[in-house]
C-alpha positions in Angstrom: -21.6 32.7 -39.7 -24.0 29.9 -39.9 -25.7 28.9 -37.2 -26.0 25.2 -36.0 -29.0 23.4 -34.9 -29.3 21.1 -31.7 -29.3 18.1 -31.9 -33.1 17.0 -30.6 -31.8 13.5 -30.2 -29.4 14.1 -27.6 -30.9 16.4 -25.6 -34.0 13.7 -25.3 -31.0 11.4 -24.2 -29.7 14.3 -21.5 -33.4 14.6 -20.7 -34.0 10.8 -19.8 -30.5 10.6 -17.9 -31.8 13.4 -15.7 -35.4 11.8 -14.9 -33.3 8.9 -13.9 -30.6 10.6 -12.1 -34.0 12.5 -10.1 -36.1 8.6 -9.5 -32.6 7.4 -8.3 -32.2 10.2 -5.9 -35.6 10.1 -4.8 -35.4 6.4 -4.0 -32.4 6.9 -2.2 -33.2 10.0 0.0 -36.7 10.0 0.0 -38.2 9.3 3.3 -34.4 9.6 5.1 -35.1 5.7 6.9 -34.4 3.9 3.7 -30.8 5.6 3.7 -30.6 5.0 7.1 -31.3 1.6 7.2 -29.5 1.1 3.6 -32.6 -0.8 2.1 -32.2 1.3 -1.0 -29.6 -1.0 -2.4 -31.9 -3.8 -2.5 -34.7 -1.5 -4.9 -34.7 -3.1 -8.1 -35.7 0.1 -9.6 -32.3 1.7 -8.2 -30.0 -1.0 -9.2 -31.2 -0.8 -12.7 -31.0 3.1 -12.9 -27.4 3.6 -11.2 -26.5 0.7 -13.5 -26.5 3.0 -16.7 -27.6 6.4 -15.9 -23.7 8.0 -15.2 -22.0 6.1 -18.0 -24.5 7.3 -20.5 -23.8 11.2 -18.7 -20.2 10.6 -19.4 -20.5 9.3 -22.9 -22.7 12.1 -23.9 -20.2 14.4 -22.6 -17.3 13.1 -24.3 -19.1 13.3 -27.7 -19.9 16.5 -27.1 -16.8 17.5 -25.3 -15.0 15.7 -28.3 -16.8 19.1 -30.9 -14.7 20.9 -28.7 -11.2 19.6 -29.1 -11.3 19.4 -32.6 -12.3 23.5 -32.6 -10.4 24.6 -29.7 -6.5 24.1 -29.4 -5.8 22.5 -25.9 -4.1 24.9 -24.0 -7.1 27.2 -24.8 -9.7 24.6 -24.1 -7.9 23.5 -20.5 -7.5 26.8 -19.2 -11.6 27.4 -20.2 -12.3 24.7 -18.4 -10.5 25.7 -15.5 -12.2 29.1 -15.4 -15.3 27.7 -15.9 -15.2 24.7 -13.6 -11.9 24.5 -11.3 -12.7 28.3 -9.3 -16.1 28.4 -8.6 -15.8 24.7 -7.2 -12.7 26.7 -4.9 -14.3 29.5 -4.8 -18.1 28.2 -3.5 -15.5 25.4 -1.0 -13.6 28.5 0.3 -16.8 30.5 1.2 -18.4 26.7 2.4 -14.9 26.5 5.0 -15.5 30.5 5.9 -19.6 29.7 6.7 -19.3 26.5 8.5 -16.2 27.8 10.8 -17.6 31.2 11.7 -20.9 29.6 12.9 -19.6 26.1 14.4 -21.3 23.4 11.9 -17.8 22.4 11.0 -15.8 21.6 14.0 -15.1 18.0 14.1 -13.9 18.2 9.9 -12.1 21.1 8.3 -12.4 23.9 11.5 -8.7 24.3 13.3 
């Protein structure tokens, strides 16, 4: 079985889109006033980064989730995904629910 190489090219591309993803949050939740107050929105440096920095995630991820589909038949590649991303969201949102409930940070949302 051969084995295939990265691709250095897109993992400089992943590697940008996180930097930015990190600038953006910092910006935003930095100090805690500026989300506060909502000046954030007005940072140039903000606009320009939440301008691209998700579509390029998502078009990244279809290319490479696109490697995928042509190995994988779907029913196989669905219920993979569904292991891999669908329970532990449920599973980490269940335990979440359990947490906040038993010790009262939850009352006014999800708590009966």
């Amino acid at each position: 079985m051969e084995v295939k190489k990265r691709d250095a090219y897109l993992d400089i591309v992943k590697g940008i889109a996180i930097i930015a993803v990190v600038v953006g949050h910092c910006i935003q939740f930095g100090s805690g006033a500026e989300f506060m107050q909502g000046d954030f929105f007005y940072n140039d440096v903000f606009r320009f980064i939440y301008s691209w920095h998700m579509p390029l995630f998502m078009l990244v991820s279809g290319y490479l989730f696109s490697f995928s589909v042509r190995r994988h038949d779907w029913r196989a590649l669905i219920i993979s995904r569904f292991k891999q991303l669908v329970l532990p969201m449920l599973s980490w949102a269940i335990l979440i629910t359990i947490v906040l409930c038993t010790l009262g940070g939850g009352q006014r949302y999800i708590c009966p």
